[in-house]
N, C-alpha and C positions, 0 to 999 in steps of 0.2 A: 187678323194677325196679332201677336202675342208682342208686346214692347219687348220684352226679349229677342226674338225674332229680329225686331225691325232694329236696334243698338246692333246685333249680331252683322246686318247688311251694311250699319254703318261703318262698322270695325272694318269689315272688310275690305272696304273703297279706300283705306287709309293704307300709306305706306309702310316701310317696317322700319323708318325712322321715327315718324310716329308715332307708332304704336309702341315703339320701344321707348319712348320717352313718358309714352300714357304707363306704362307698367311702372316706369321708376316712379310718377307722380302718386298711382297706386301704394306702392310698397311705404314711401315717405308719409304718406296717408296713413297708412297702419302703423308706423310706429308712433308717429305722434297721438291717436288715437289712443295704441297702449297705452302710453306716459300719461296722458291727459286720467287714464280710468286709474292708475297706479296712484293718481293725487286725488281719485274726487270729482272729477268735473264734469266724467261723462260716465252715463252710466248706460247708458246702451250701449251693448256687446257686442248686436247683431251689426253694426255698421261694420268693425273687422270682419265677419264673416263674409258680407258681401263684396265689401273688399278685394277678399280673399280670392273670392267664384270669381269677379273681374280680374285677375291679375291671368288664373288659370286662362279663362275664354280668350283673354289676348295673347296671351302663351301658344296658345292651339292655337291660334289665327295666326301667328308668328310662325311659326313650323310648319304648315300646312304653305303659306307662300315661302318659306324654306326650298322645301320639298318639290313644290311646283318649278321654281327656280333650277335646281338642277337637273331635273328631269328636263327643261326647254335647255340647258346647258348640252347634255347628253347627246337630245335630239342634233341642234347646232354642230357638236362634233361630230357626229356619225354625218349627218347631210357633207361638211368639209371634207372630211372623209374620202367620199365616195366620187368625188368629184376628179 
């Protein structure tokens, strides 16, 4: 199994308050990052870009139990529903 993979199964197990807190720790990440290359101090690029792919993969993680959420919302209303 691929460390990608196995980070992916971590995200997952994590709630969407945390994980919404991991995306803003991300983004704050990248900007300082830029400022940091804007002065000189870092010179590796690729750590924004990876950054970057983590903020998306938590974003899809985030919408995906989105999604999942209303759909079990839906099911809950129709079962009271019919009752």
């Amino acid at each position: 199994m691929k460390i990608q993979e196995q980070q992916l199964k971590k995200l997952r197990l994590l709630d969407l308050k945390e994980l919404s807190s991991m995306v803003l720790n991300k983004k704050n990440e990248i900007i300082n990052l830029k400022r940091q290359i804007r002065f000189g101090k870092v010179k590796n690029t690729s750590k924004i870009q990876q950054n970057k792919k983590d903020v998306a993969r938590i974003l899809t993680i985030i919408s995906e139990k989105a999604e999942k959420q209303v759909q079990q919302n839906i099911e809950n209303n129709q079962k009271n529903n019919d009752k």
